[in-house]
DSSP file (Angstrom, degrees, kcal/mol; ACC not computed):
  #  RESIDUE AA STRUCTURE BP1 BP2  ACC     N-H-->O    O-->H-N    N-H-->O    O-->H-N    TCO  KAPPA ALPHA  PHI   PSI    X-CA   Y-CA   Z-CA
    1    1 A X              0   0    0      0, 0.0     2,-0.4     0, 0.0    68,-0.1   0.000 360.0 360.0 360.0 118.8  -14.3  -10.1   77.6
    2    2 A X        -     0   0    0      2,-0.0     2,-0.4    67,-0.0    64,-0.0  -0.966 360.0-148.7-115.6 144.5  -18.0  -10.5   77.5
    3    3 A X        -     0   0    0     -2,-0.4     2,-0.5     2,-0.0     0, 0.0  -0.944   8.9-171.9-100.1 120.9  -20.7   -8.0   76.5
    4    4 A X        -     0   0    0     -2,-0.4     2,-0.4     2,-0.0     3,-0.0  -0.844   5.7-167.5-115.0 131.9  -24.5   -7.7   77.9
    5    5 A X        +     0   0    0     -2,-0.5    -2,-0.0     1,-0.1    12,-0.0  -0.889  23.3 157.5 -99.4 135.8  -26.3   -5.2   75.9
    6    6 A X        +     0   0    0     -2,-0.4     3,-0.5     3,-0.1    -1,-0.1  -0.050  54.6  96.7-148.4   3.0  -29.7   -4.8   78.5
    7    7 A X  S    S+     0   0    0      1,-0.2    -2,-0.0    -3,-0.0    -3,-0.0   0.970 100.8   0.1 -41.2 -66.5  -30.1   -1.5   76.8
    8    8 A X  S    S-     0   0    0      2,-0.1    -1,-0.2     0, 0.0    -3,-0.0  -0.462  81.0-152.6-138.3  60.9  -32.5   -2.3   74.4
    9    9 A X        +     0   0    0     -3,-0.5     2,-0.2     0, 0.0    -3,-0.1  -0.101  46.2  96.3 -39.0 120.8  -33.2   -5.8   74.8
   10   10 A X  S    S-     0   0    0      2,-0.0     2,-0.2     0, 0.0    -2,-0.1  -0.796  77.5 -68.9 149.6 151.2  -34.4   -7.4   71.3
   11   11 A X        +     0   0    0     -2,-0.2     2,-0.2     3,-0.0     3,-0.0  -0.374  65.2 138.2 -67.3 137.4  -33.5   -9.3   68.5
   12   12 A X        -     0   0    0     -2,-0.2     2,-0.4     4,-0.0    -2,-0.0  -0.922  58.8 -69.7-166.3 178.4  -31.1   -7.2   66.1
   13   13 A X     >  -     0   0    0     -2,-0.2     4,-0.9     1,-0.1    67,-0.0  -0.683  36.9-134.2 -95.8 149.8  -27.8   -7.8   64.0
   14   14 A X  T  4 S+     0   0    0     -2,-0.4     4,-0.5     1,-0.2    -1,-0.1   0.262 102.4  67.1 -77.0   2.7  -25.0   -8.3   66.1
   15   15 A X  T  > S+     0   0    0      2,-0.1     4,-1.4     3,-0.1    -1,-0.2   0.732  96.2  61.7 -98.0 -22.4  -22.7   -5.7   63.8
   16   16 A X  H >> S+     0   0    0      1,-0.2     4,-1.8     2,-0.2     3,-1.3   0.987 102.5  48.9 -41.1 -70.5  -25.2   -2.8   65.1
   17   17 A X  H 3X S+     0   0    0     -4,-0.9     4,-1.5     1,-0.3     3,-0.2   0.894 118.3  38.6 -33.2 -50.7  -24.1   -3.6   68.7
   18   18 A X  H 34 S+     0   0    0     -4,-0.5     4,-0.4     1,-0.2    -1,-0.3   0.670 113.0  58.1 -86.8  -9.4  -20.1   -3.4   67.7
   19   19 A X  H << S+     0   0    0     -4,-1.4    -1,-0.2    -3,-1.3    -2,-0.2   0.853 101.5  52.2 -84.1 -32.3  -20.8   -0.7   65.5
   20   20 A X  H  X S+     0   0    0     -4,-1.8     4,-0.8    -3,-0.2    -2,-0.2   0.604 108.8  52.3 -46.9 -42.8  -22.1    1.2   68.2
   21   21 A X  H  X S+     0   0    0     -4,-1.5     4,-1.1    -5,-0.3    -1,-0.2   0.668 110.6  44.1 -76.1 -19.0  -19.0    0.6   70.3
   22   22 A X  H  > S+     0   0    0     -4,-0.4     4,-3.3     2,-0.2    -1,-0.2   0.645 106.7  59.7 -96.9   0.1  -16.7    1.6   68.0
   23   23 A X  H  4 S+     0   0    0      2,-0.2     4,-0.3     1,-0.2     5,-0.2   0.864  98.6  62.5 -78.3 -16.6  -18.8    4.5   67.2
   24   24 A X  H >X S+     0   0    0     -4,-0.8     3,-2.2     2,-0.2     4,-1.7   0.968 103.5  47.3 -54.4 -78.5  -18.3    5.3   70.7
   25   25 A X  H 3X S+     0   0    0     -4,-1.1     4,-2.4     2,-0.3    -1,-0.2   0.841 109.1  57.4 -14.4 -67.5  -14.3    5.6   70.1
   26   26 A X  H 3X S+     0   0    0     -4,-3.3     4,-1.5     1,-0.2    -1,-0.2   0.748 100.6  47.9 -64.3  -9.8  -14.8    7.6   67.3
   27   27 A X  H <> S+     0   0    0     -3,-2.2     4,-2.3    -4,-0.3    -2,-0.3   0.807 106.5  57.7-100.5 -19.1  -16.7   10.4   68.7
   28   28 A X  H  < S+     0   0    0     -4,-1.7     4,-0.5    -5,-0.2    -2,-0.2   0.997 113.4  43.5 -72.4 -57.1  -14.1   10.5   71.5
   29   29 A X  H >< S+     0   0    0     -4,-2.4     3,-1.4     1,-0.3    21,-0.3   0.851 120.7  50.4 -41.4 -80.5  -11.1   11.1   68.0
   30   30 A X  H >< S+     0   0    0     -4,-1.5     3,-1.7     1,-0.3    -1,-0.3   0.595 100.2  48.2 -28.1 -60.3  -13.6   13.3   67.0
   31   31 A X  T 3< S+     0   0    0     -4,-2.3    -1,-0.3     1,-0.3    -2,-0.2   0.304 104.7  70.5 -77.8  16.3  -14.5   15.6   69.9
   32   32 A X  T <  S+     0   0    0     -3,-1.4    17,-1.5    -4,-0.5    -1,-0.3   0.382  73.1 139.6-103.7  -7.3  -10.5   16.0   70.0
   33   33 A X    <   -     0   0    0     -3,-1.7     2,-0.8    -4,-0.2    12,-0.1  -0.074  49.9-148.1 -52.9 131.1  -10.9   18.0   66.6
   34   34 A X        -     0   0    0     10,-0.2     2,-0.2     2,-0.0    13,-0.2  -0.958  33.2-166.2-104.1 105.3   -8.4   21.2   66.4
   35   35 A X        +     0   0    0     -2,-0.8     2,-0.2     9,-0.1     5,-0.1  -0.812  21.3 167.2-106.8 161.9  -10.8   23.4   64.2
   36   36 A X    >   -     0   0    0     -2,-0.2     3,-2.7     3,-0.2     8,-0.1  -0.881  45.3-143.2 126.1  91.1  -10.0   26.2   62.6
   37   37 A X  T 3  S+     0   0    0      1,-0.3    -2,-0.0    -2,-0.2     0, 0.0   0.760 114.4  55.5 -82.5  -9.1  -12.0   28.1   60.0
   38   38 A X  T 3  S+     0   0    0      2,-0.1    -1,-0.3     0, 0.0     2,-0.2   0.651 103.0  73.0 -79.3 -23.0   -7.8   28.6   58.6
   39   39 A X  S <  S-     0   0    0     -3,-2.7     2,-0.2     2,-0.0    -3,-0.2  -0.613  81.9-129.4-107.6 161.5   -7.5   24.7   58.6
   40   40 A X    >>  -     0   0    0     -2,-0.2     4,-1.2     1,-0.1     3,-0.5  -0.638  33.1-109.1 -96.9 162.0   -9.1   21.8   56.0
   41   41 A X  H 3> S+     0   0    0      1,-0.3     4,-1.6    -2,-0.2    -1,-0.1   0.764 120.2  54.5 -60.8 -21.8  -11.0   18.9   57.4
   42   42 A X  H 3> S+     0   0    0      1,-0.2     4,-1.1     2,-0.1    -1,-0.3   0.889 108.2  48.8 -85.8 -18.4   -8.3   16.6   56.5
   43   43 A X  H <4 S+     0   0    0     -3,-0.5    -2,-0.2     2,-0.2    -1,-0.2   0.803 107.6  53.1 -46.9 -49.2   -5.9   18.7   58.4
   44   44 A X  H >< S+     0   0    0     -4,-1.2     3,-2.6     2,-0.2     4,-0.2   0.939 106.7  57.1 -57.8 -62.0   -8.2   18.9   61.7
   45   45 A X  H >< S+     0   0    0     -4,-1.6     3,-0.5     1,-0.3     7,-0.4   0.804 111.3  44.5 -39.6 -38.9   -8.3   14.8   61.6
   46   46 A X  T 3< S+     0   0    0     -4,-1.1    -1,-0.3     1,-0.2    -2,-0.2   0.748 110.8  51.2 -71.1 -24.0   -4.5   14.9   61.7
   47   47 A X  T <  S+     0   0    0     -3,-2.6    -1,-0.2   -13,-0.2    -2,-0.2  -0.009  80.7 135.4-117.6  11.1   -4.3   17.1   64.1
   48   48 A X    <   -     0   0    0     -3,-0.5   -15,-0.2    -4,-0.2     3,-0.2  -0.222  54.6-128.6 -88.1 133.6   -6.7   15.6   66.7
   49   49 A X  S    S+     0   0    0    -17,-1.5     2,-0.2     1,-0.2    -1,-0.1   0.585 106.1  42.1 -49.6 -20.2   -5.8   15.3   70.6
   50   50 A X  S    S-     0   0    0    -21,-0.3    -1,-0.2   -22,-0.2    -2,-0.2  -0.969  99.9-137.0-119.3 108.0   -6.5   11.9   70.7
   51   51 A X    >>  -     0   0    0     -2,-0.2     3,-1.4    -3,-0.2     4,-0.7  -0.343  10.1-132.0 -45.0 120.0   -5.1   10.6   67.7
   52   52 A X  H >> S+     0   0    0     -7,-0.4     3,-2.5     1,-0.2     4,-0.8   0.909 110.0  64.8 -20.5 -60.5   -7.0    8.0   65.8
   53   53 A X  H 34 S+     0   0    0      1,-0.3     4,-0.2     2,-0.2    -1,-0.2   0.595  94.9  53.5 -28.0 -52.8   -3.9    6.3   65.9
   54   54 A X  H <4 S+     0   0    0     -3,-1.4    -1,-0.3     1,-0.2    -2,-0.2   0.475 111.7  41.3 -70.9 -16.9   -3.9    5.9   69.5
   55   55 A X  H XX S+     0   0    0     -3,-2.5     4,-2.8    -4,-0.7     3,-1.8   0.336  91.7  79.4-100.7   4.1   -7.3    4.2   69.8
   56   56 A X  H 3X S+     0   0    0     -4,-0.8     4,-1.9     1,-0.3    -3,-0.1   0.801  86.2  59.2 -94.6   1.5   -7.4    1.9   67.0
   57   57 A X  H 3> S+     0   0    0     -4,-0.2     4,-0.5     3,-0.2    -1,-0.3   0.330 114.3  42.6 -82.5  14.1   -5.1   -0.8   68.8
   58   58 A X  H <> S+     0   0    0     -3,-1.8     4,-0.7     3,-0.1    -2,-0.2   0.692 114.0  47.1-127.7 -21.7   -8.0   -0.8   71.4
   59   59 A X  H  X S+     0   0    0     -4,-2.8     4,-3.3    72,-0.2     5,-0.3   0.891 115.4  46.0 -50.9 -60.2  -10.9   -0.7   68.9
   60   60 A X  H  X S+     0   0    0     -4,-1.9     4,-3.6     1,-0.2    -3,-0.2   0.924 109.5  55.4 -58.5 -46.0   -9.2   -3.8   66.6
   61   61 A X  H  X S+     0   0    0     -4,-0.5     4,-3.4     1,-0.2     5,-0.3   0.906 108.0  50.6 -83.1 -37.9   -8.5   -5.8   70.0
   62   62 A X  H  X S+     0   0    0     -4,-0.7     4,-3.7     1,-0.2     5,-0.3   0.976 116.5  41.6 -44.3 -71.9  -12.6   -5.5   70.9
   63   63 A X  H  X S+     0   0    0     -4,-3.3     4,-1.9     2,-0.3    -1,-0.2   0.875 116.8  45.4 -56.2 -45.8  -13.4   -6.8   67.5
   64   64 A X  H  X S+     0   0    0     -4,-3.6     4,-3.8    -5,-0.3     3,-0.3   0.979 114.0  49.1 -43.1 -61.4  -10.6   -9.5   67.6
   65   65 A X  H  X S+     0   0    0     -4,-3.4     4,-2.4     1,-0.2    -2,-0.3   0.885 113.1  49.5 -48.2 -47.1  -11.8  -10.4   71.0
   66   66 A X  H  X S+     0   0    0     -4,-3.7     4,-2.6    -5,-0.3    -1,-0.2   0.897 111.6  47.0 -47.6 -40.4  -15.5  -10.4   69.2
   67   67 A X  H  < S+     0   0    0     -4,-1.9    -2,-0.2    -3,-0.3     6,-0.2   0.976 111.3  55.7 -57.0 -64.8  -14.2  -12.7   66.3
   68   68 A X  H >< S+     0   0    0     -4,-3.8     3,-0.5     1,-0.2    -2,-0.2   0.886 111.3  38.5 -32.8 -68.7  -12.6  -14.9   69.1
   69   69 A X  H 3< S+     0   0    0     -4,-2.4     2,-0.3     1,-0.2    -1,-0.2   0.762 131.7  22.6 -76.9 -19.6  -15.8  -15.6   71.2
   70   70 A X  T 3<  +     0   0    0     -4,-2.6     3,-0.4    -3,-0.2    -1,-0.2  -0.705  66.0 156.3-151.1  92.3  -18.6  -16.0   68.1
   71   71 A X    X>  +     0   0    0     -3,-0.5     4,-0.8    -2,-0.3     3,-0.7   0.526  64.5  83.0 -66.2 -10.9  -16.6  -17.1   64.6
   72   72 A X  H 3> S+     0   0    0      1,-0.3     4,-0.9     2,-0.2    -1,-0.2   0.712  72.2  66.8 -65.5 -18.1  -19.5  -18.4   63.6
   73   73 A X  H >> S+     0   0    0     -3,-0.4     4,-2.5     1,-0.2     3,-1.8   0.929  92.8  60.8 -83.3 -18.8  -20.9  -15.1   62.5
   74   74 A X  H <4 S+     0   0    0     -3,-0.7    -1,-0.2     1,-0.3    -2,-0.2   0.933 109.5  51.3 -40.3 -71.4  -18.1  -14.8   59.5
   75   75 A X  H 3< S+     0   0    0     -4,-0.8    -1,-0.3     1,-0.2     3,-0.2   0.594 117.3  29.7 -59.9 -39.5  -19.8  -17.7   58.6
   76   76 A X  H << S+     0   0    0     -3,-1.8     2,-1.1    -4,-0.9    -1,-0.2   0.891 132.7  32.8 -95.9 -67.4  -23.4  -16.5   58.7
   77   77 A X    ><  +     0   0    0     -4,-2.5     3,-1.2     1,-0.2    -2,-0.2  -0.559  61.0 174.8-101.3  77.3  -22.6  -12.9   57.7
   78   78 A X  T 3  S+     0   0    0     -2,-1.1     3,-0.2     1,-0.3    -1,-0.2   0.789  91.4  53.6 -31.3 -38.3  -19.5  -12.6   55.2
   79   79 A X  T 3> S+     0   0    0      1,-0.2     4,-1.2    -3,-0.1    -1,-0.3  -0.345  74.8 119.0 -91.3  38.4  -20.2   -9.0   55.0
   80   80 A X  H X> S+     0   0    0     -3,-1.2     4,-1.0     2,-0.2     3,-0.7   0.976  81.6  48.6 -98.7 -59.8  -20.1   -8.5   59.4
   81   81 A X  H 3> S+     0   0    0      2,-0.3     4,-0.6     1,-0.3    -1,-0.2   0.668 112.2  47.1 -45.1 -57.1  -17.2   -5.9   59.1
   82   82 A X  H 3> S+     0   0    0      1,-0.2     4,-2.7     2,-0.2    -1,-0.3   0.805 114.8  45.0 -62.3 -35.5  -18.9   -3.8   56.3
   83   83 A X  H <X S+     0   0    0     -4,-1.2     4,-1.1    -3,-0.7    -2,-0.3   0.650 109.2  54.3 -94.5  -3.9  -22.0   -3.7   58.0
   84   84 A X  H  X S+     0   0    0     -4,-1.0     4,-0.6     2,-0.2    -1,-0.2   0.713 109.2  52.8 -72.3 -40.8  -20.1   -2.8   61.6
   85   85 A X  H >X S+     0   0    0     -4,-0.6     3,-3.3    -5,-0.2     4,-1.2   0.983 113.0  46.6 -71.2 -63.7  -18.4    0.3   59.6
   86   86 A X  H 3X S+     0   0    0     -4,-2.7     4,-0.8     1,-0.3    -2,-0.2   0.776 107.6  51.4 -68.2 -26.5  -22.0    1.2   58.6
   87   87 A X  H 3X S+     0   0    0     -4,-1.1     4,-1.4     1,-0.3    -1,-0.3   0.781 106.0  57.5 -67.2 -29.8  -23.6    1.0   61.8
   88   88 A X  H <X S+     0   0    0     -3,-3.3     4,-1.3    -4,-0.6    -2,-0.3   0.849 106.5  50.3 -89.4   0.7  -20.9    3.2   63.4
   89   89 A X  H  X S+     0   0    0     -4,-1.2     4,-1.5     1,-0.2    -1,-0.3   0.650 109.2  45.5-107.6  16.8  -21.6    5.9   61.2
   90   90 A X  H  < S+     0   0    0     -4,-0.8    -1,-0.2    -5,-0.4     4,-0.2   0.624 102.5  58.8 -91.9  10.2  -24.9    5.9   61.6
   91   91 A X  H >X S+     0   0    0     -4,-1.4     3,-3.6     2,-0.2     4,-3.4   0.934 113.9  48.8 -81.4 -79.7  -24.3    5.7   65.4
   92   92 A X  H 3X S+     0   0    0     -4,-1.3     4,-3.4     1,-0.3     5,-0.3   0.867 108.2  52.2  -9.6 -74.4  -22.1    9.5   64.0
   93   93 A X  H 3X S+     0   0    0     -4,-1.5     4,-0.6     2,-0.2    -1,-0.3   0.653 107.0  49.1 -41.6 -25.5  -25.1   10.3   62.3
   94   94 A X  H <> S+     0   0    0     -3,-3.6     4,-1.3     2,-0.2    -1,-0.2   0.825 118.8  43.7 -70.5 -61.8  -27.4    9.7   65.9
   95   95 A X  H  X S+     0   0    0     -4,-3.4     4,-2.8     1,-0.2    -2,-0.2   0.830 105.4  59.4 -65.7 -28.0  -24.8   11.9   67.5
   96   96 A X  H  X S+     0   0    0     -4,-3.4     4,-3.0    -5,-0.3    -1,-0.2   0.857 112.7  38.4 -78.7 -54.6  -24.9   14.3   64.7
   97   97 A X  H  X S+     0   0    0     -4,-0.6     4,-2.1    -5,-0.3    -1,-0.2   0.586 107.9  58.8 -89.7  -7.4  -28.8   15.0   65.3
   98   98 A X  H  X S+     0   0    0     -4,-1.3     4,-4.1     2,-0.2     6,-0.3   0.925 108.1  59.0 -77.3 -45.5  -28.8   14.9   69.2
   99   99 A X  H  <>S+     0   0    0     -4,-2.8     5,-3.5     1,-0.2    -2,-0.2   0.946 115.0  26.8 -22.0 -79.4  -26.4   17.7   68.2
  100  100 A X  H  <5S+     0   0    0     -4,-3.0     3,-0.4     1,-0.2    -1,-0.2   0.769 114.5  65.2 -46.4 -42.1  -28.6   19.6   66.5
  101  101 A X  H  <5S+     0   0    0     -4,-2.1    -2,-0.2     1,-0.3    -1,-0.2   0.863 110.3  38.3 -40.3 -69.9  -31.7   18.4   68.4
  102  102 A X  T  <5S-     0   0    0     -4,-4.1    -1,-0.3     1,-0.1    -2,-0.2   0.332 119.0-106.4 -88.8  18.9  -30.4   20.1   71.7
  103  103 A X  T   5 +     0   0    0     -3,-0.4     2,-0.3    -5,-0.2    -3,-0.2   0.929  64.2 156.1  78.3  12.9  -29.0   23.3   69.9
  104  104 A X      < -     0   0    0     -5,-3.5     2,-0.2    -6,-0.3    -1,-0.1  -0.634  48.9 -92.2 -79.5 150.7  -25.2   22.4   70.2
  105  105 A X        -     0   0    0     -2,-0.3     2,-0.3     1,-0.1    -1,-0.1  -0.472  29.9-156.7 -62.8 148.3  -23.1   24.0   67.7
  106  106 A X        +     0   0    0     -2,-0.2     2,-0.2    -6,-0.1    -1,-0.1  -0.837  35.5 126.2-148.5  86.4  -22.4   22.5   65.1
  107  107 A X  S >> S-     0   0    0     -2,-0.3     3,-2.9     4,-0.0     4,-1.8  -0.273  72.7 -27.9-124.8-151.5  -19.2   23.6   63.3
  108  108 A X  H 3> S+     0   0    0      1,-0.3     4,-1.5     2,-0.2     5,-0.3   0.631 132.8  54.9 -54.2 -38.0  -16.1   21.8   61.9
  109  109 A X  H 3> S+     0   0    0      1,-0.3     4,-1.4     2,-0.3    -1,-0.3   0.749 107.1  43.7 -86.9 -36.8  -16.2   19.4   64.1
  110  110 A X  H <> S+     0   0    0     -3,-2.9     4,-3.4     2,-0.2    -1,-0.3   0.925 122.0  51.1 -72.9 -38.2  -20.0   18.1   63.4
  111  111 A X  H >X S+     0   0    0     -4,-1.8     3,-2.3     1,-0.3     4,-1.5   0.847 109.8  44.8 -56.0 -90.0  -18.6   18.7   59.7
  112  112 A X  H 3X S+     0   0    0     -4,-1.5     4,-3.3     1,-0.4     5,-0.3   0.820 115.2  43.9  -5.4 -58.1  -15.8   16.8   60.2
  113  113 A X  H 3X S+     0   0    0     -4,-1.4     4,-1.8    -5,-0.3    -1,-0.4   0.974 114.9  55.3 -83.0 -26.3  -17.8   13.8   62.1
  114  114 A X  H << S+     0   0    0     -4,-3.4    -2,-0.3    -3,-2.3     4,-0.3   0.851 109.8  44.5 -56.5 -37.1  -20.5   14.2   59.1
  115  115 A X  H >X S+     0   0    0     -4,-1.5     4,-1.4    -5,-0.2     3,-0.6   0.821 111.3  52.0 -69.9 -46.3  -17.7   13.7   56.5
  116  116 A X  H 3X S+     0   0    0     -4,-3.3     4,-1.4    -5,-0.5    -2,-0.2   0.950 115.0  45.6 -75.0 -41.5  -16.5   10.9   58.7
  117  117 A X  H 3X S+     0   0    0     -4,-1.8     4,-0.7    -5,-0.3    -2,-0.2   0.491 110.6  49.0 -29.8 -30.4  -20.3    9.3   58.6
  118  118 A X  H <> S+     0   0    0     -3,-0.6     4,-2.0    -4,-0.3     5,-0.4   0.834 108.4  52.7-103.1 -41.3  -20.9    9.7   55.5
  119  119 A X  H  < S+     0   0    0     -4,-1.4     8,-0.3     2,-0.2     4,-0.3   0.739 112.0  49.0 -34.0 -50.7  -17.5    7.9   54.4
  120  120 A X  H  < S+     0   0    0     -4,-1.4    -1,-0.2     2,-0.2    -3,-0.2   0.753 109.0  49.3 -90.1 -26.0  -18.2    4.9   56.6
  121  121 A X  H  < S+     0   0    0     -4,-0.7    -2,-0.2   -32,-0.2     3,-0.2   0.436 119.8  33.9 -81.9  -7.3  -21.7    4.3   55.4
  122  122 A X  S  < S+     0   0    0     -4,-2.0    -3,-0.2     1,-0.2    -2,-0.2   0.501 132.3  30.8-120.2  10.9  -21.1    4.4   51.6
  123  123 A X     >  +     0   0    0     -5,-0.4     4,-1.9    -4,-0.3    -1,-0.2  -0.409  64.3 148.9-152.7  95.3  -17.8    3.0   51.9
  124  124 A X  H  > S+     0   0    0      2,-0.2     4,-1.4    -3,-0.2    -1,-0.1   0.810  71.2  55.4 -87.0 -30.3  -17.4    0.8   54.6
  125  125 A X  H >4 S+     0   0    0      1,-0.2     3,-1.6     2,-0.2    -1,-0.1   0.942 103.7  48.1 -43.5 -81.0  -15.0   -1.4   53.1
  126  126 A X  H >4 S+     0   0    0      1,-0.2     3,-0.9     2,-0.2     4,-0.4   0.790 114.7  54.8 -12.6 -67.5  -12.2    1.0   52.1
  127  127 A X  H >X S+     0   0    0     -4,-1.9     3,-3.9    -8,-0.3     4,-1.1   0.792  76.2  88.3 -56.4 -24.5  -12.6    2.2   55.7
  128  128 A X  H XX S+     0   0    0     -3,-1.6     4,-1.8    -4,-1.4     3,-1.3   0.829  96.9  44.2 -44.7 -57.4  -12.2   -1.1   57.7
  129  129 A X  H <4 S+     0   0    0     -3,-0.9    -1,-0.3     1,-0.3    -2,-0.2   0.511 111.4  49.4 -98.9  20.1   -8.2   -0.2   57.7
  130  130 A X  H <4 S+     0   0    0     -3,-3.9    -1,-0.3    -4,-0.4    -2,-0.2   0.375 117.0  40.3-116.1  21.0   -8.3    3.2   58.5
  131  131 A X  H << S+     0   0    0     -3,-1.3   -72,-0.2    -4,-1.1   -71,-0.2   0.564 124.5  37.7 -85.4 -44.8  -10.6    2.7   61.5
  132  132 A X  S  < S-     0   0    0     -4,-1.8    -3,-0.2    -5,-0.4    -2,-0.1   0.178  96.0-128.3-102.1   7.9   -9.1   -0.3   62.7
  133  133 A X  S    S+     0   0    0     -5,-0.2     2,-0.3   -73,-0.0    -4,-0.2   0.824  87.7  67.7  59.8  10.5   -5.0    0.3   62.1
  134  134 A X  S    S-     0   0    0     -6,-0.4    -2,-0.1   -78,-0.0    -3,-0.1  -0.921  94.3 -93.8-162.4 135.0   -5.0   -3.0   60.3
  135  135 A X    >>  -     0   0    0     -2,-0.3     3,-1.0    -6,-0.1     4,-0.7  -0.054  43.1-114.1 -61.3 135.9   -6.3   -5.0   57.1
  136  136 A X  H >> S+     0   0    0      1,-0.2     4,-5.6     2,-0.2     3,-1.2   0.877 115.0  65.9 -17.5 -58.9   -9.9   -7.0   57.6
  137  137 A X  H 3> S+     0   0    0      1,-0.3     4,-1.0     2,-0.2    -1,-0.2   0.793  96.8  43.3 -62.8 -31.8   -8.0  -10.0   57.2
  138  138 A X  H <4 S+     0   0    0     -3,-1.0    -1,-0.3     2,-0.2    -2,-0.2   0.699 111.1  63.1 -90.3 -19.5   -5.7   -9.9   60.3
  139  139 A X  H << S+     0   0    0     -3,-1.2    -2,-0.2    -4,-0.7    -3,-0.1   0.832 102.2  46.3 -63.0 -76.4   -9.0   -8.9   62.3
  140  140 A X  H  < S+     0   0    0     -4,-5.6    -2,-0.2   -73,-0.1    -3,-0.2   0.935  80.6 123.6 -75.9 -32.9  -10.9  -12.1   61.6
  141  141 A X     <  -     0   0    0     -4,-1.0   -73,-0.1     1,-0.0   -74,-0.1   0.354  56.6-136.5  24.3  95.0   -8.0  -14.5   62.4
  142  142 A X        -     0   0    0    -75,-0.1     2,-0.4     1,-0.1     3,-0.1   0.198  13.5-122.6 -52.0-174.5   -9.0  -16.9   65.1
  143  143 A X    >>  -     0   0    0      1,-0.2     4,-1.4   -75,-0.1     3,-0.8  -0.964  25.3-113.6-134.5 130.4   -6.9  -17.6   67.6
  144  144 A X  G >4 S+     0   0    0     -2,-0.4     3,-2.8     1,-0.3    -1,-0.2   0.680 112.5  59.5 -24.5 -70.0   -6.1  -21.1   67.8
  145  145 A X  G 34 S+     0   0    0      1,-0.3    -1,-0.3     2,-0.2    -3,-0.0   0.713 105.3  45.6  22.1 -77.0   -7.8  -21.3   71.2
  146  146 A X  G <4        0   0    0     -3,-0.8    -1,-0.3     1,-0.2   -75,-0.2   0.555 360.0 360.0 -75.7 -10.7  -11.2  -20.2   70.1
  147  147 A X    <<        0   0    0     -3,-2.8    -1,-0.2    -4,-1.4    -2,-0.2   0.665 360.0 360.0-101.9 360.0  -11.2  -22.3   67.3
């Protein structure tokens, strides 16, 4: 799998870009929200139409597949993971103000993806295996191949 970002051609960190993709993924869980002024936000999240559950084997294999073609950046950036979580929620946060911006409603569900935003940019760690279905560690794993 290769990826040409021609969006916004320039030098940037490479966890923006992946952070962005995954942020992509998450607003799709997200915009699945069964809200409910009866139900709590952690309730809605369970309750979702597309289950987290169901995208995070398709999130982790992007990132694996990222790991695969440039290990080098573990090497360069130790923290690439943390800073991947923090870029997708501020990719949330983006979505959060186009919201607002055009006059969309903005009920549980923008709560709900604000609570998930806010979660992933001051604790990005913690989130890495409930974004990704799987510990950090099992993520960067080469594959013999690539290495």
């Amino acid at each position: 799998m290769r990826i040409i970002d021609w969006e916004r051609s320039c030098w940037g960190d490479p966890a923006f870009d992946l952070g962005m993709l995954i942020a992509s993924y998450l607003q799709i869980w997200l915009s699945s929200l069964v809200v409910s002024q009866s139900l709590s936000i952690e309730e809605s999240l369970r309750l979702a139409m597309t289950p987290l559950e169901q995208l995070q084997p398709s999130i982790a294999a992007l990132t694996k597949a990222y790991f695969d073609i440039f290990p080098e950046i573990l090497e360069y950036r130790p923290n690439f993971l943390q800073r991947v979580m923090q870029f997708a929620g501020f990719a949330l946060i983006q979505r959060i103000q186009a919201m607002i911006q055009y006059q969309e409603s903005f009920g549980n569900r923008g709560i709900a993806m604000l609570q998930v935003a806010k979660t992933l940019l001051c604790c990005p760690e913690p989130s890495i295996p409930t974004i990704f279905g799987t510990a950090a560690a099992e993520l960067t794993q080469l594959r013999s191949s690539a290495v």
